[in-house]
C-alpha positions in Angstrom: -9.2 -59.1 -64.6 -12.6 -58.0 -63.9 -13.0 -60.8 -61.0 -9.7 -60.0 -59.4 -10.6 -57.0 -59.3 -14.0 -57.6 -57.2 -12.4 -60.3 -55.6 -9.6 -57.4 -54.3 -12.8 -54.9 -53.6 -14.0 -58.2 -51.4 -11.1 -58.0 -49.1 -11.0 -54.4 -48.7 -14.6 -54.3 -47.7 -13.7 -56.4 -45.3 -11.2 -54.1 -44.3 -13.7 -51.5 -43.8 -16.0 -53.6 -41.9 -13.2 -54.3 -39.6 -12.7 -50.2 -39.1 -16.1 -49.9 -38.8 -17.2 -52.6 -36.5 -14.0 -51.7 -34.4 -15.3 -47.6 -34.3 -18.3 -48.7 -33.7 -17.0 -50.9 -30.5 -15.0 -48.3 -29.5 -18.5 -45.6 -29.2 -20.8 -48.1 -27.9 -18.2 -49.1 -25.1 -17.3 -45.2 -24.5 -21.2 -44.7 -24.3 -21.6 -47.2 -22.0 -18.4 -46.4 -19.6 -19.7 -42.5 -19.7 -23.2 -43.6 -18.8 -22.2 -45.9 -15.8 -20.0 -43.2 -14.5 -22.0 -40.2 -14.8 -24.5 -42.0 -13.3 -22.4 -43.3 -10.0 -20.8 -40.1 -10.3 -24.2 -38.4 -9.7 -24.9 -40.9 -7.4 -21.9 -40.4 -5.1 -22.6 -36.5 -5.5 -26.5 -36.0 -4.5 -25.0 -39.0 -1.1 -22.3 -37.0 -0.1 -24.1 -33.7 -0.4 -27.1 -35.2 1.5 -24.8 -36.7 4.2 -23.2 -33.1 4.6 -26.2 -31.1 4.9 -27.5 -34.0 7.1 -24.5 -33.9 9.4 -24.7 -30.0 9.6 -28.5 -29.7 10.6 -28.3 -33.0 13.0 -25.0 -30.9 14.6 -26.9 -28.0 14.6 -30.4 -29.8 16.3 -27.7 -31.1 18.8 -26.4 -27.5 19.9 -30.0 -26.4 20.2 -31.5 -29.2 22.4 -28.5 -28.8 24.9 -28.1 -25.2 24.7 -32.0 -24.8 25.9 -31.4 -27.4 28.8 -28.3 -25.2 30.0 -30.1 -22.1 30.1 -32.7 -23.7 32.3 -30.0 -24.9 35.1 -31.3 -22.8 38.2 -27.4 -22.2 38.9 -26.2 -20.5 35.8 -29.5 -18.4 36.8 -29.0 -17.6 40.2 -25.4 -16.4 39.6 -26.2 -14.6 36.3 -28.5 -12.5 38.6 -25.5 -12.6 41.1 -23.2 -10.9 38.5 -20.8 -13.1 39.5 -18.7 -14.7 35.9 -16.4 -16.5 37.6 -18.9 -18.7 39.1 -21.0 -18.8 35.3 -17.8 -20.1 33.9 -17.9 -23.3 36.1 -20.9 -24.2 35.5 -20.4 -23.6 31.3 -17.5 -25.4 31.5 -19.1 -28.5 33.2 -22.3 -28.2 31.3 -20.2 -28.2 28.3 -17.9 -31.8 29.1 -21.0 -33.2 30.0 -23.0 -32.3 26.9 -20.5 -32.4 24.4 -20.6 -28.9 23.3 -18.1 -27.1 21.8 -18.1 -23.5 22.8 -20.6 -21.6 25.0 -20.7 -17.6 26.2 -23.0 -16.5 28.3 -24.4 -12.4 28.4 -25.9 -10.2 30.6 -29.3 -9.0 29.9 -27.8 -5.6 27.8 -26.2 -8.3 25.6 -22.7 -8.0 27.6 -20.7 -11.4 26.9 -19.6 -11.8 30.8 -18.3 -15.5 30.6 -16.9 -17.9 27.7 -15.6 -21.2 27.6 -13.0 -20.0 25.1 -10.5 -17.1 25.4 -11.3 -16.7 28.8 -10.1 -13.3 29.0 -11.9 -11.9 26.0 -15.0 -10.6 27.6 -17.2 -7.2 27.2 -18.1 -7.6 23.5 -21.8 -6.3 23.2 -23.3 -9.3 21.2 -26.1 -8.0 20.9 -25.0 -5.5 18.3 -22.2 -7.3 16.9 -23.1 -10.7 15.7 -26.6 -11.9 13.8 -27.3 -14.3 16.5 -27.1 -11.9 19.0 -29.0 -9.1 17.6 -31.6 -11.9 16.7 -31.4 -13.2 20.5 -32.0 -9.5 21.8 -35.3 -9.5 19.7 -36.4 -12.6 21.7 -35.7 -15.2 19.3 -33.9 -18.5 18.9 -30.8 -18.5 16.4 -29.6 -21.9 14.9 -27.3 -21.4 11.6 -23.8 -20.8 10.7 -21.9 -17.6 10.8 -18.5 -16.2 10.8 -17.1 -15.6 14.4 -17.8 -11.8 15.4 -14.7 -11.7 17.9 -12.9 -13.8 14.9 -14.1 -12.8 11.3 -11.2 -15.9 9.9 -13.8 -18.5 11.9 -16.4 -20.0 10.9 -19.3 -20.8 14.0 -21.7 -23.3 13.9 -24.4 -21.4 16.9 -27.6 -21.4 18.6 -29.0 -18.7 20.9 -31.5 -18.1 23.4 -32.6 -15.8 26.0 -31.9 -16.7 29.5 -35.3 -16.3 31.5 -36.0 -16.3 35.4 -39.8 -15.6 35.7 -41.3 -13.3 33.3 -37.7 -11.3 32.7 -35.2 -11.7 30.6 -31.7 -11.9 32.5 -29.2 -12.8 29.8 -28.6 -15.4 27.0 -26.8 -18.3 26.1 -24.7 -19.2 23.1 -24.0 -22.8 22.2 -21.7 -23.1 19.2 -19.0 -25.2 17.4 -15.6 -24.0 15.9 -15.8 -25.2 12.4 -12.1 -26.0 12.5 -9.7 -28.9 11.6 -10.9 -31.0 14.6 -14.8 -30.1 13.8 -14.0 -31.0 10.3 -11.7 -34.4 10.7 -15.2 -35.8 13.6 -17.3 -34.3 10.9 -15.3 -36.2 8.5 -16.0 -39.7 10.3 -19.4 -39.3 11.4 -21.0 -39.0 8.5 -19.1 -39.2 5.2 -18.5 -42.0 3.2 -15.1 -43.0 2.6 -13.3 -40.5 0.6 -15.0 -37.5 0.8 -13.2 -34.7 2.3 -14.8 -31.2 3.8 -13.2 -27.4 3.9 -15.0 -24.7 5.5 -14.6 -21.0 5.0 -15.2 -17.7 4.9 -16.3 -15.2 2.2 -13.6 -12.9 3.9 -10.9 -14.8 4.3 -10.7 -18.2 3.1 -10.3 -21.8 4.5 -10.4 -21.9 8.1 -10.7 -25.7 8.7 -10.6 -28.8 6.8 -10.8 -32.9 7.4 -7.6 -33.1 4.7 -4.7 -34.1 7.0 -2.0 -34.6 4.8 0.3 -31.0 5.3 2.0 -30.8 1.8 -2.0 -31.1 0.3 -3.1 -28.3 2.9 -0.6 -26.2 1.7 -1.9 -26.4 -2.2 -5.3 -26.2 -1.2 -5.2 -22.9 0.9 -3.0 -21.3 -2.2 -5.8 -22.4 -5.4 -8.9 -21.8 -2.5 -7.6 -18.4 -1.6 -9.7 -15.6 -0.6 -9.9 -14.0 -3.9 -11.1 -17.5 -5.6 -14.4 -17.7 -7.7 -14.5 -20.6 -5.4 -14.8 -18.2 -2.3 -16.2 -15.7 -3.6 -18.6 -16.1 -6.0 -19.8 -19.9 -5.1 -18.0 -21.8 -7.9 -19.1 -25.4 -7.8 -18.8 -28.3 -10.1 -14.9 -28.5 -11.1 -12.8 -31.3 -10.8 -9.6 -31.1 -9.4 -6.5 -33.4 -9.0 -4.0 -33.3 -6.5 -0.8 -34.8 -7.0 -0.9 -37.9 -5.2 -3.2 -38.8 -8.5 -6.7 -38.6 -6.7 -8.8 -36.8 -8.6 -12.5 -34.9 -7.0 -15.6 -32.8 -7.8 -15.6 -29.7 -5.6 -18.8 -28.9 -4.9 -19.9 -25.3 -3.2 -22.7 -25.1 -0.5 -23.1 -21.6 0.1 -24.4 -20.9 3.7 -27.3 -18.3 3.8 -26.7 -17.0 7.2 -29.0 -15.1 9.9 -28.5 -11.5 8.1 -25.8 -12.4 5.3 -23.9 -15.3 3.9 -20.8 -15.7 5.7 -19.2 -18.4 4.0 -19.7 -22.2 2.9 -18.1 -25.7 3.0 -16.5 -27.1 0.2 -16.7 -30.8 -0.2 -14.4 -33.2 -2.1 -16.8 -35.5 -3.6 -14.1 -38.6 -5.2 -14.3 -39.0 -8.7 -13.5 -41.5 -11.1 -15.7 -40.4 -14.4 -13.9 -41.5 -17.6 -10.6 -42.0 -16.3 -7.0 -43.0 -17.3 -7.7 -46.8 -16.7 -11.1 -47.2 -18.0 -9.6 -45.3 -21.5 -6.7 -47.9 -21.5 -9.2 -51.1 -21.2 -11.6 -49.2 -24.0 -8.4 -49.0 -26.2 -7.3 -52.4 -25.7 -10.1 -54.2 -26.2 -11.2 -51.9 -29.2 -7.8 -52.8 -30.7 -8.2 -56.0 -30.0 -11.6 -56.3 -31.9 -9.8 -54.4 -35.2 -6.5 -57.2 -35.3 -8.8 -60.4 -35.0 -11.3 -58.7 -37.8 -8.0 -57.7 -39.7 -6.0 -61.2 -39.5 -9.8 -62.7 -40.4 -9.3 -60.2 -43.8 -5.9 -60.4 -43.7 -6.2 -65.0 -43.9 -8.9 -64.9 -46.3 -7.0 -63.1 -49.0 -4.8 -65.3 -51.6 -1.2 -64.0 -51.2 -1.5 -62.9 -54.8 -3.6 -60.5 -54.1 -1.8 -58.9 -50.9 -0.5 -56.0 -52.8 1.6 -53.3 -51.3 -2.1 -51.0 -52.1 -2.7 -53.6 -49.7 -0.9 -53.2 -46.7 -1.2 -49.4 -47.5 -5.2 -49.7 -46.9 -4.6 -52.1 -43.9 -1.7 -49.3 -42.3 -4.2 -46.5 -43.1 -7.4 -48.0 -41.8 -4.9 -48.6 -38.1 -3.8 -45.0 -37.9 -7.6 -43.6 -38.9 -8.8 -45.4 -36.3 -6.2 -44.1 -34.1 -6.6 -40.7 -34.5 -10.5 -41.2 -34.2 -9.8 -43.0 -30.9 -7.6 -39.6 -30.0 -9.9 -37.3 -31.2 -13.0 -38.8 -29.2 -10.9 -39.3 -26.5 -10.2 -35.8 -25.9 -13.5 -34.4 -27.3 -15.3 -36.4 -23.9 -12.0 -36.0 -21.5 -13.0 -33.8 -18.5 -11.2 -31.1 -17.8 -9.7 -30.4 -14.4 -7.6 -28.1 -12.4 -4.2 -29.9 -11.5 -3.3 -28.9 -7.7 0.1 -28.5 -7.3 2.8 -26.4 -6.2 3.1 -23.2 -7.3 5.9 -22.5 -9.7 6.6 -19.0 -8.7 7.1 -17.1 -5.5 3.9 -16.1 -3.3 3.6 -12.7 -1.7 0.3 -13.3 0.5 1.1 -12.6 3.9 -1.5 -10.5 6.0 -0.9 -9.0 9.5 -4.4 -8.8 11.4 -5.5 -7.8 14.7 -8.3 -10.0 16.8 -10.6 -8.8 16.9 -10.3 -6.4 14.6 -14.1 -3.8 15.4 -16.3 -4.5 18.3 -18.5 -2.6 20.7 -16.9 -2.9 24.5 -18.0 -2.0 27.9 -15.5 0.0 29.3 -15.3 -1.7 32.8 -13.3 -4.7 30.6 -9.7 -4.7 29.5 -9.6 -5.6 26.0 -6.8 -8.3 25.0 -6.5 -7.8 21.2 -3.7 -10.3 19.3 -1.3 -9.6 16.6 -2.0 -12.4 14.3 -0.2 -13.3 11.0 -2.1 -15.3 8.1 0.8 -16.8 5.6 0.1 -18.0 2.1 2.3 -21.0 0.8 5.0 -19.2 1.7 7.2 -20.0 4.8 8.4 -16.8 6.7 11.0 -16.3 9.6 10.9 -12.3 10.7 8.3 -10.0 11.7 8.3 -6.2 12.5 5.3 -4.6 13.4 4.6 -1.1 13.9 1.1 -0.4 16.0 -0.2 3.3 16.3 -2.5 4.3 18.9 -3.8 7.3 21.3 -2.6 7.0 24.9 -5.0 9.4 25.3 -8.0 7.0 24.4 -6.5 3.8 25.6 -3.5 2.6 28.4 -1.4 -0.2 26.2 -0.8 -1.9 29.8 1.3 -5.4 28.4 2.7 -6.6 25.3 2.5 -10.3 26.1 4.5 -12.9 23.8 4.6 -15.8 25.8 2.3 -18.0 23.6 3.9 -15.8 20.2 5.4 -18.1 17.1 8.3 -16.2 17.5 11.7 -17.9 18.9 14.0 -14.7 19.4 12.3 -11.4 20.3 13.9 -8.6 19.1 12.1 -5.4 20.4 9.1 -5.2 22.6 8.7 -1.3 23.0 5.5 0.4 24.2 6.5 3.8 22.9 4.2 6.8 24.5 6.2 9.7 23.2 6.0 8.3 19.6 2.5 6.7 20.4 3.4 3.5 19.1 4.1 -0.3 19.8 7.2 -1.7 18.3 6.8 -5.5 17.8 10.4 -7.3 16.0 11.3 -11.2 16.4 12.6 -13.9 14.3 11.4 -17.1 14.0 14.2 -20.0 13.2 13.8 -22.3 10.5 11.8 -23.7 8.7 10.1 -20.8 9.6 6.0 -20.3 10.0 4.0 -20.9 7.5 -0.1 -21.5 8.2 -2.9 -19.1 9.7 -3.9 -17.6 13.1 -0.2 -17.6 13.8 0.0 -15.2 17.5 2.7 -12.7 17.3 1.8 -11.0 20.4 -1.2 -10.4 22.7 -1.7 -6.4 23.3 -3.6 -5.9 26.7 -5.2 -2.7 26.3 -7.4 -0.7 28.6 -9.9 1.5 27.8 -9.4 5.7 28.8 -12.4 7.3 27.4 -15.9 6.1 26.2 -16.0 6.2 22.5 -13.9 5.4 19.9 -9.9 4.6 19.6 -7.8 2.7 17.3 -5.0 -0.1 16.7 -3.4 1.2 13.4 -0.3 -0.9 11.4 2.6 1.7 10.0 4.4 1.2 6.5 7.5 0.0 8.5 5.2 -3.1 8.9 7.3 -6.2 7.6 6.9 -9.8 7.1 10.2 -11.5 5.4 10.1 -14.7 3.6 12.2 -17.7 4.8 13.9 -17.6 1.3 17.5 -16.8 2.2 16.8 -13.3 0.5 14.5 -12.1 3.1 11.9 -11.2 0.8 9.3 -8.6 1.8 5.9 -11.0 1.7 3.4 -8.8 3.2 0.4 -8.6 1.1 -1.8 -6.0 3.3 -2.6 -5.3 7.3 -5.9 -5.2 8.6 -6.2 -2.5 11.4 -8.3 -2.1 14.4 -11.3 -0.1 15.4 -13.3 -0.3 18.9 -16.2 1.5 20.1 -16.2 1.5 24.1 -19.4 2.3 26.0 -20.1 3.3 29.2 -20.5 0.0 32.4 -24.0 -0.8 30.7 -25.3 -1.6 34.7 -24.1 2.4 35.3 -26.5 3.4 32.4 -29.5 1.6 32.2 -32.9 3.1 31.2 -31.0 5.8 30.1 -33.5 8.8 29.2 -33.3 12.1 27.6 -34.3 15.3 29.8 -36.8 17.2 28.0 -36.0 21.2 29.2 -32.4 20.4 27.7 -31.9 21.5 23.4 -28.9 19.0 23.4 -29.4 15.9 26.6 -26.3 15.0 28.1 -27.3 11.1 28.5 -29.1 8.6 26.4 -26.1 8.6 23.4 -27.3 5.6 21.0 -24.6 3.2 21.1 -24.6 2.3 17.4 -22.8 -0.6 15.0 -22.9 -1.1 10.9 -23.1 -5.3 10.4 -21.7 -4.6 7.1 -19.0 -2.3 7.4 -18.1 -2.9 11.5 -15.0 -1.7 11.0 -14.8 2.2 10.8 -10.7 2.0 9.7 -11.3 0.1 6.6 -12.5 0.6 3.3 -16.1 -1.3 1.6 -17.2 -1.7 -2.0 -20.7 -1.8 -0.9 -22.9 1.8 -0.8 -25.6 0.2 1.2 -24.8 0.6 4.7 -26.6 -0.9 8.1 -27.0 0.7 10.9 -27.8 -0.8 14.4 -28.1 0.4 18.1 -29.2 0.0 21.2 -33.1 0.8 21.9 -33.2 3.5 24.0 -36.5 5.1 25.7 -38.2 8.0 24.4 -40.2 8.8 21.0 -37.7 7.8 18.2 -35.0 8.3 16.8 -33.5 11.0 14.3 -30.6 10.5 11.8 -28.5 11.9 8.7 -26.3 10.5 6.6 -23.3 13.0 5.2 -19.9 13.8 4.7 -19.3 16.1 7.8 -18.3 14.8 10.9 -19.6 16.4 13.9 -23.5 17.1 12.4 -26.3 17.4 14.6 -29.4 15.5 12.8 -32.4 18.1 14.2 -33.8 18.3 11.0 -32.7 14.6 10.4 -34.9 11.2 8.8 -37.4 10.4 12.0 -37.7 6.6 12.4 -39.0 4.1 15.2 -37.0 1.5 15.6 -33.4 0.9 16.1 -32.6 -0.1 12.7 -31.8 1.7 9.2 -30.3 0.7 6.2 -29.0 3.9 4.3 -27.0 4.6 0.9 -23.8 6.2 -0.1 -25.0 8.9 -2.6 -20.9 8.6 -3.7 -17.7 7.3 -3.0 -16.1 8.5 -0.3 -15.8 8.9 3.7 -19.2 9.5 5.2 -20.7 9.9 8.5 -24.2 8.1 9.8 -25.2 10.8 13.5 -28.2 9.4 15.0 -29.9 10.3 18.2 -33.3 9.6 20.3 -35.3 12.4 20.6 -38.2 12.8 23.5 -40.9 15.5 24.1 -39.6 17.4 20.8 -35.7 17.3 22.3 -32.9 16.2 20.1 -30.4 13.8 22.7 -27.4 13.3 22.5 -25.7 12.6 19.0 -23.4 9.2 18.3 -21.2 9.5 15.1 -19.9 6.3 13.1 -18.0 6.5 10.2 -18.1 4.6 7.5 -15.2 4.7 3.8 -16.9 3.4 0.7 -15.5 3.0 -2.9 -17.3 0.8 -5.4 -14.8 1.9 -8.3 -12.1 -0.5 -9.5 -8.6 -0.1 -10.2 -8.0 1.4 -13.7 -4.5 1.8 -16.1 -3.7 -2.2 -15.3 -1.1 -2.8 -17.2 0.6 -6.4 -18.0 4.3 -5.8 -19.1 5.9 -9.5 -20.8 9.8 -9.8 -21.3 8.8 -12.2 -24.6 4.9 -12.6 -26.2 6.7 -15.5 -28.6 8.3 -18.1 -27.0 9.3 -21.5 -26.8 8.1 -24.5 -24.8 10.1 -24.7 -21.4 10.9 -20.8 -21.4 10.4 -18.6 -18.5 8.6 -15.4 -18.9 8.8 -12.2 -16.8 5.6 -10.4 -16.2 5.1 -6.9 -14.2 2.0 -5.7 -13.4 0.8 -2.1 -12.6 -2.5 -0.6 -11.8 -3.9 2.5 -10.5 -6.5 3.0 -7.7 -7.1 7.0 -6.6 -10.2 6.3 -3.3 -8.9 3.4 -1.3 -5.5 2.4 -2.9 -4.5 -0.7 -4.2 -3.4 -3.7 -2.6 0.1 -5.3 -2.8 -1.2 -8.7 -4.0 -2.0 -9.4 -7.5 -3.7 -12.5 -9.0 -3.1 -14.3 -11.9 -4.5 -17.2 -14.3 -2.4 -18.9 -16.6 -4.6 -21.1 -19.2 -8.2 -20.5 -17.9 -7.3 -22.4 -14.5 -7.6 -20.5 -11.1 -5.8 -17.3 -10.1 -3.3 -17.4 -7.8 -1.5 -14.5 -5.8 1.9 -12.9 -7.1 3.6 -9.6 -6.3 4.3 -6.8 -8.9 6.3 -9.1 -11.0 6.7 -12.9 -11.4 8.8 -15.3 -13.5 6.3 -17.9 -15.2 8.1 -21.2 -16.9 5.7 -22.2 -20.1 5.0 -25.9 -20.0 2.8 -26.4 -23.1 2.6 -25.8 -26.8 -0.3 -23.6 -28.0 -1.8 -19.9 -27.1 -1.7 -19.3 -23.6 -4.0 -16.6 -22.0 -3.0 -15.2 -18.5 -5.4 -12.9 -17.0 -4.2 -10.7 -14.4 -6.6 -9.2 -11.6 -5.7 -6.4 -9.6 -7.8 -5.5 -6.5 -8.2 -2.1 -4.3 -8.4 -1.9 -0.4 -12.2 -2.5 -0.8 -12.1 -5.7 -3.0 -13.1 -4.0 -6.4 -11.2 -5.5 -8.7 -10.3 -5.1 -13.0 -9.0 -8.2 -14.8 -7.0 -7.6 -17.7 -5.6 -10.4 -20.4 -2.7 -10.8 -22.2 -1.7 -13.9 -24.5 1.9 -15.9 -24.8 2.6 -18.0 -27.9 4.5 -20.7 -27.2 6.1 -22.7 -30.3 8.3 -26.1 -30.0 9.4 -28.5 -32.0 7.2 -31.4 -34.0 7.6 -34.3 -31.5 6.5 -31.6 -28.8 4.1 -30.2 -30.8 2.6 -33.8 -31.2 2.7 -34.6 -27.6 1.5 -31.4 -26.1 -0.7 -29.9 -28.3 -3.7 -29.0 -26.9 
């Protein structure tokens, strides 16, 4: 009995070898496959990261080289001296064919853009207050980086500058740049990444502008997970791997640009990955498996068929399913996770009506063209009705052009001056529009007054979803503020006249590069201020909340430049003027709305807390905001993925079994946001709870 019993102990231990030797083939070839991938995976990452940043500067070394030979041709000189921009725009335009640039603008010497290759019409913007490479240009530098577009905030510009030079003077500059669009992107695409590898630039402000991903139904998901309010845009989240559902799976990694002044965005790139994926786990499996059944039948021939008990093929069924669930476990201790792209399953209220440019300092001998532009989410649309304000006072609204507009039936086109309004309605047939930078209309507007006037959106402002239900989608409007100056050749050298208390001349023409637009609300209290050098002994300036002060006994500084901040939320106003022999000039006022306090009560409201797998859940959402007001969109996160943009309420279908969390984030008019959570139990039944349990 004794030796049947050690006999039996024999076979068993061989048994257990068999587990173990198969476990331990399972680790050792799971050690290997992780190795081998991490390694090409790191590989493949530090190769496509060094052939974007290589593409970028070699672009960027390109735009600078042919920018400088432009500004030396002896035409472009002699009719910049000429003041004559028709003739500047030839020669750009064959400098540019011949040296493969993308964009150039040429400006006068008071940093007037008088010619550009784009947009034609759009001229008068004062670069050298508005945008980093300008104000770095007007210091006598040379510029080379990558910023977002001052007459287009939504773009993102690859540039170079210089100063334009005839003798020892100054007579203008140059601007040699790149759209970073789709068709940048898709030539980026194939000049210097390996197969695969996919780019998305954007903006910190508003999101993707272009990518080198073609296909439209991937576009669409990408612009709704990489939205504006994404950690990705944001806050420079790198690192996660996503999948899109045509199966490919990538690492999305984050290189934030730095900027002249101020990061204005990054590029995302879409490195390809593989890692420790569905195939290699199969071929681990099989051959682990395989490795158990030959050392089982090996135990399983050398026992007598006496001694094949039912204890047995109990041990032998056991020792299977253990090393199973030690295959599973493992398996999903190492298994990477990843956020799945894919359509949304609820409906997306993320439209935004914006005017282009939206701030800007103008000479006033230019008619300003601004555009009524619509940015869509996922979301298809098929009516618009916009409501502008403005002063006809301060500015002549001379043509409401809709000749190039996405619309297919207008409706109304009213320039109303009793009700001092613009009346914009049209419907677009389906499908509808659904994408950015779509042109409603193109408002020709013409400058009364120096100083400043405004392009304001009413309530009434619509933007209906192509849904059958004509669903209000319109997440916020962007309005417009413009500063217009005086023809700069009419006041140059200006100069303050000492006998006078208060100088009638010599008003500082003066921009904020972080809050440009005086109609909208920032969550930053530190505020810059720029303006034009004028001639005299200084400058004198206060910072409050009236609007009309005089700064005599105001902060005395030298140069043209002061960074100042908010003591408090609220609407304050920066006066500045030069002062000469003791006299206080003329006084320019620029105002500027600040709150840095989130929204507060948010609230998430769920029809069920306990449900079951395959229900759909009703959430609303409220939130407070008392300073700026909050906006229309809300975001949420179901599962620790990536928030995504609702409305005040959404209907969200539970898919797996487990504890849930979705985190809600509500945001004010000045991007402060709070983030609130709330969890959903979801409960099924065993088979479901064995194959989705997380």
């Amino acid at each position: 009995m004794a030796a049947r019993h050690c006999f039996l102990g024999m076979r068993l231990a061989s048994l257990r070898c068999a587990f173990v030797i198969s476990v331990l083939t399972f680790l050792a070839l799971l050690g290997i496959a992780l190795a081998l991938t991490n390694l090409y995976g790191r590989h493949e990452k530090a190769t496509a990261l060094r052939s974007v940043q290589g593409g970028l500067e070699k672009d960027l070394g390109h735009l600078r080289t042919q920018g400088d030979a432009v500004a030396e041709n002896v035409a472009l000189k002699q009719y910049l001296l000429e003041d004559s921009p028709d003739n500047v725009l030839t020669i750009l335009a064959a400098e540019r064919e011949r040296r493969t640039i993308g964009l150039m603008g040429v400006a006068n010497r008071d940093g007037v853009i008088i010619s550009r290759t784009k947009s034609t019409t759009n001229r008068g913007e004062n670069t050298f207050l508005v945008s980093p490479q300008g104000r770095a240009v007007a210091q006598g530098k040379r510029p080379a980086s990558i910023e977002a577009s001052s007459f287009d905030p939504t773009q993102v510009l690859m540039t170079t500058g210089r100063p334009i030079v005839s003798g020892t003077s100054t007579i203008g500059a140059l601007f040699a740049n790149y759209l970073l669009d789709d068709e940048y992107s898709t030539r980026f695409k194939t000049s210097y990444l390996f197969d695969g590898v996919q780019v998305a630039f954007y903006t910190h402000d508003y999101g993707l502008y272009g990518t080198s991903i073609r296909a439209q139904g991937e576009r669409s998901v990408l612009n709704s997970y990489f939205n504006v309010d994404s950690d990705w845009i944001k806050r420079g989240k790198t690192g996660d791997i996503v999948k899109f559902d045509s199966g490919i799976y990538y690492r999305v990694e984050n290189i934030v640009f730095p900027g002249l002044e101020h990061s204005p965005g990054g590029v995302l790139v879409f490195i390809p990955y593989y890692g420790y994926g569905v195939g290699i786990r199969a071929f681990i499996i099989f051959l682990t498996l395989i490795v158990f059944f030959v050392l089982a039948y090996h135990a399983y021939c050398a026992t007598r068929k006496e001694q094949r008990t039912r204890y047995y093929y109990w041990t032998l069924v056991s020792a299977f399913l253990v090393l199973i669930l030690c295959i599973y476990t493992v398996n999903h201790a190492v298994f990477v996770r990843y956020v799945s792209l894919k359509r949304i399953p609820y409906i997306l209220y993320n439209s935004t009506v914006r005017l282009q440019p939206e701030s800007g300092v103008f000479d006033k001998d230019f008619e300003r063209p601004i555009s009524v532009l619509i940015d869509t989410g996922d979301e298809s649309i098929n009516a618009i009705s916009v409501h502008i304000s403005f002063d006809p006072a301060k500015v002549r609204i001379q043509d409401v052009d809709m000749e190039h507009s996405i619309c297919s039936n207008v409706l109304e086109k009213t320039i109303d001056l009793a009700n001092k309004e613009i009346r914009i309605s049209c419907i677009i047939v389906s499908p509808g529009f659904s994408g950015s930078e779509g042109n409603v209309a193109n408002i020709l507007a013409h400058p009364l007054v120096t100083g400043e006037f405004g392009l304001g959106f009413h309530d009434h402002t619509q933007v209906l979803a192509n849904d059958g239900l004509g669903t209000n989608v319109l997440r916020q409007t962007r309005d417009g503020s413009y500063t217009v100056v005086p023809s700069m050749t009419a006041t140059s050298s200006p100069r303050i006249r000492a006998g006078d208390e208060v100088a009638q001349d010599g008003t500082p023409i003066v921009f904020s590069p972080t809050h440009s637009n005086t109609s909208r609300w920032y969550n930053s209290p530190n505020v810059e201020f720029v303006w034009m050098p004028l001639a005299g002994d200084g400058y004198v300036y206060a910072f409050d909340e009236a609007t009309s002060t005089i700064p005599r006994n105001g902060i005395l500084v030298a140069n043209p430049k002061v960074t100042v901040t908010a003591p408090s939320d609220g609407i304050f106003y920066f006066h500045v003027a030069a002062i000469s022999g003791g006299r206080v000039g003329r006084t320019r006022h620029y105002k500027v709305m600040i709150d840095t306090v989130p929204p507060t009560d948010v609230t998430i409201r769920a029809s069920e807390e306990s449900v079951s797998m395959g229900d759909v859940v009703r959430f609303e959402f409220s939130a407070q905001d008392k300073m700026s007001g909050l906006q229309s969109t809300m975001y949420i996160d179901i599962d620790n993925g990536t928030f995504l943009p609702v409305g005040r309420q959404a209907y969200v279908p539970f898919v797996d079994i487990g504890t849930v969390p979705l985190r809600l984030r509500v945001y004010d008019k000045a991007g402060n946001f709070t983030e609130k959570e709330k969890v959903i139990r979801v409960g099924g039944t065993i088979l479901q709870s064995i194959l989705h349990m997380r």
